[in-house]
C-alpha positions in Angstrom: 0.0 0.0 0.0 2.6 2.8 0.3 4.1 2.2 -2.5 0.8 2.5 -4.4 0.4 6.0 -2.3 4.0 7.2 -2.9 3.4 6.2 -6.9 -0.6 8.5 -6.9 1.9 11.4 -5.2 4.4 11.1 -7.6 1.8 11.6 -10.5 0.3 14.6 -8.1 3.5 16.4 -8.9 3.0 16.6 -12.8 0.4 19.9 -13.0 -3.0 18.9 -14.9 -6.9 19.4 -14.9 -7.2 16.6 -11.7 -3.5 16.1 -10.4 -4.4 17.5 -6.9 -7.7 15.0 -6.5 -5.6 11.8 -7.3 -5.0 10.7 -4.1 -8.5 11.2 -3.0 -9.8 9.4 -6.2 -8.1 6.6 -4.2 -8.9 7.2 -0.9 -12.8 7.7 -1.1 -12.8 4.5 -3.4 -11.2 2.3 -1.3 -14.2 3.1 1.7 -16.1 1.3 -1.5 -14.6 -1.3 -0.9 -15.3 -1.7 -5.1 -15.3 -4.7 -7.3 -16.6 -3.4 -9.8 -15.6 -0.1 -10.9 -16.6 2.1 -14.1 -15.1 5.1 -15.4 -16.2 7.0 -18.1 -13.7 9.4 -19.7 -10.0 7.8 -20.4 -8.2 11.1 -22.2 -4.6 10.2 -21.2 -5.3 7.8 -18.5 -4.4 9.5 -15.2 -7.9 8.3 -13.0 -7.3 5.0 -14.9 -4.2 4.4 -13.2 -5.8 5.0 -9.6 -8.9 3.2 -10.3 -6.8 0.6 -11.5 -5.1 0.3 -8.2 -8.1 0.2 -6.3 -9.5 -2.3 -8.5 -6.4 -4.7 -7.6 -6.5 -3.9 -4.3 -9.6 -5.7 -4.1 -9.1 -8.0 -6.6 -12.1 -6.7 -8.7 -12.2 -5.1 -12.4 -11.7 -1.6 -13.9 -13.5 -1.0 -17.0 -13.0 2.1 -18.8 -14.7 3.5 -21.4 -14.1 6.0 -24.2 -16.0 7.1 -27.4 -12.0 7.3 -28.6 -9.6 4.5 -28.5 -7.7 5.0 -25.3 -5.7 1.4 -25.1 -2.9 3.7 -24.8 -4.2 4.4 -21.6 -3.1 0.6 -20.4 -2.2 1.4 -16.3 0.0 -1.6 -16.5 -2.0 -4.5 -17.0 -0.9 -6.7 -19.8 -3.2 -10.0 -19.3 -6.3 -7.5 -18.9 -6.9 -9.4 -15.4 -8.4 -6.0 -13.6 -8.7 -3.6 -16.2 -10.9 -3.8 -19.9 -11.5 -0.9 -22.2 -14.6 -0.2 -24.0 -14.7 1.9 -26.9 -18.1 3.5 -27.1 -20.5 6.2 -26.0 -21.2 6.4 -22.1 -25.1 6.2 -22.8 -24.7 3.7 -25.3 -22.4 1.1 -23.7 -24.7 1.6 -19.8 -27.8 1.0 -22.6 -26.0 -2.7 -22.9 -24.2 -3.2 -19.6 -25.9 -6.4 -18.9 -25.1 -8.0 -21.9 -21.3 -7.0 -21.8 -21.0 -8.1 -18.7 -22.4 -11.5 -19.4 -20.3 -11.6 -22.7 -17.0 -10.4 -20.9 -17.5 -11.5 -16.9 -20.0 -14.7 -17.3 -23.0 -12.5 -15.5 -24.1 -9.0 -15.2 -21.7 -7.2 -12.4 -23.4 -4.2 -9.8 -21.5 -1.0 -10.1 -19.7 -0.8 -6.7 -17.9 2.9 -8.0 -18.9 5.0 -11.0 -15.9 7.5 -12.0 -17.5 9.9 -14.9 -15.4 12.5 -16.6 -16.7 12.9 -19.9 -18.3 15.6 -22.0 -19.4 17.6 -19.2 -22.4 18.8 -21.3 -25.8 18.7 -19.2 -27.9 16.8 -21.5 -25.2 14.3 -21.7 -24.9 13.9 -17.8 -28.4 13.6 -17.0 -28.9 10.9 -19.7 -25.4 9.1 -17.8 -26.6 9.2 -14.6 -30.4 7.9 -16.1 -28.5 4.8 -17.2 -26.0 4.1 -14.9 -27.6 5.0 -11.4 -29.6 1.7 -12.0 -26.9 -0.4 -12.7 -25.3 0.7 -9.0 -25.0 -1.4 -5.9 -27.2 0.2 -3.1 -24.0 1.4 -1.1 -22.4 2.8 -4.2 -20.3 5.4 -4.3 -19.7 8.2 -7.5 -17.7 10.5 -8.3 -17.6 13.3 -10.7 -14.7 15.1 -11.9 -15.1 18.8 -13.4 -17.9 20.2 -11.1 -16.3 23.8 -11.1 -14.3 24.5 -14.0 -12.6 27.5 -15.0 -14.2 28.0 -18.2 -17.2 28.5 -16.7 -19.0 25.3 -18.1 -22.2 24.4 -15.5 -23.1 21.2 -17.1 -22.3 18.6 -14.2 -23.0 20.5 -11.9 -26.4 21.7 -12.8 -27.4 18.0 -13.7 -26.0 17.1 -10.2 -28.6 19.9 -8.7 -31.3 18.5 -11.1 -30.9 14.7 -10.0 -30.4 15.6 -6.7 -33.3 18.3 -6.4 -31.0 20.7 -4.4 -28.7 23.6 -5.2 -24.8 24.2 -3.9 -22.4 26.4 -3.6 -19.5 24.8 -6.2 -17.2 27.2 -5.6 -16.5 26.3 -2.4 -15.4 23.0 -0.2 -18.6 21.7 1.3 -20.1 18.3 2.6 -24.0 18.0 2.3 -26.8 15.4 2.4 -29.4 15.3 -0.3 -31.9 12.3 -1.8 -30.5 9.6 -0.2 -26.6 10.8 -1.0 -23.8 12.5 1.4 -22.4 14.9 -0.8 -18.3 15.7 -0.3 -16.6 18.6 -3.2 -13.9 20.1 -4.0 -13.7 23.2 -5.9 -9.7 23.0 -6.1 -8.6 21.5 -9.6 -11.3 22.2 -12.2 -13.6 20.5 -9.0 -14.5 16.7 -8.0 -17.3 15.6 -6.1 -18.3 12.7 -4.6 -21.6 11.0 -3.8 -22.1 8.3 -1.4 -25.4 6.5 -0.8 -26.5 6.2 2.8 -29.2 3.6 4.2 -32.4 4.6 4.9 -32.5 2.9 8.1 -28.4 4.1 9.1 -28.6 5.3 13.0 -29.0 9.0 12.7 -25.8 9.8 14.8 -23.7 7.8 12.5 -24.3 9.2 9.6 -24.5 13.0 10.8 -20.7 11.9 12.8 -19.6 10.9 9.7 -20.4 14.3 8.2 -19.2 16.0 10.8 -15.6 14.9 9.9 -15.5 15.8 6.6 -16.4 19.5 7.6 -16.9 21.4 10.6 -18.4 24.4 8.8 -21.1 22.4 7.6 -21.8 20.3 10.4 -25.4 22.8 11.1 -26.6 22.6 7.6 -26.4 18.6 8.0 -27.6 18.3 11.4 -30.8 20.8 11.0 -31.6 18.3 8.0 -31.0 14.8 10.2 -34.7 13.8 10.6 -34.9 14.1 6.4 -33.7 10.9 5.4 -35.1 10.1 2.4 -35.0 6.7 0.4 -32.0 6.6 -2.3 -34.3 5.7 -6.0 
């Protein structure tokens, strides 16, 4: 394990659109504890690489997919034992996820983390999450990359806000609960965001304790909304 954490720092160093949320790519995956992991959005493979980690970690699969041919993207895995790539459209290829995975793993496989850094377009997101959300395991845990970018583009964010039926402040660190999800981001970096789906019936003090650790400025915003726990769809 550190030598997995020393190699994500390492990459930290070189200056791009996600470097500084690599090592929290890895950290808020492995509380997934994920077999199966999805990412949608290759470009030049630097989420690939800790996905992939995680995915060997628990001795589960990475599959990556790209309307592009990203195989250049390879983290390091020769036989294909924990990573595949899929080149196709995100809404297309979570249209025919259970037949892939009974093609490619013998049976259709629940999502365990979904990793989407795409187009960032709104249509285009809502339609992702319309198709993938389904295909998730009820403790799932997503993550979005590009939820305040510098150009100015809203489209994540403002499907985020649509699906989630709430509206935030992007531009600024904050942990939140909304429709069944705890909501972590981080505006740093072009912004990443992560959703994780808590249980309906989870004791309210662990849930609002858990909040509470990500961010003490937000722990009265969670707490005045503990007795709203609503049923993740």
């Amino acid at each position: 394990m550190p030598n997995i954490l020393d190699d994500i720092k390492s990459r930290m160093q070189l200056k791009t659109d996600i470097c500084e949320h690599l090592l929290t790519i890895f950290d808020e995956g492995a509380a997934a504890a994920p077999r199966c992991i999805v990412e949608l959005g290759v470009r030049d493979g630097e989420s690939t690489r800790v996905l992939w980690e995680l995915a060997k970690a628990f001795n589960g699969k990475l599959i990556s997919v790209d309307h592009v041919d990203c195989h250049h993207a390879n983290p390091g895995d020769p036989d294909m034992k924990h990573w595949k790539f899929v080149e196709d459209d995100s809404v297309r290829f979570g249209q025919r996820w259970g037949t892939w995975c009974t093609d490619n793993l013998g049976s259709p496989w629940p999502i365990s983390l979904l990793f989407v850094d795409t187009c960032h377009l709104y249509e285009i997101t809502r339609r992702e999450l319309a198709v993938w959300l389904p295909r998730m395991e009820a403790s799932a845990c997503l993550m979005f990359h590009d939820t305040n970018q510098k150009n100015g583009n809203t489209g994540v964010q403002e499907a985020l806000e649509f699906y989630l039926d709430a509206k935030f402040d992007w531009k600024r660190p904050f942990v939140d609960y909304a429709h069944g999800y705890i909501i972590k981001h981080w505006p740093n970096c072009d912004g990443f965001t992560v959703l994780r789906t808590m249980h309906p019936c989870l004791p309210r003090w662990e849930w609002a304790e858990y909040a509470r650790s990500f961010d003490e400025d937000s722990w009265g915003k969670i707490a005045d909304n503990a007795a709203c726990i609503k049923v993740p769809r």
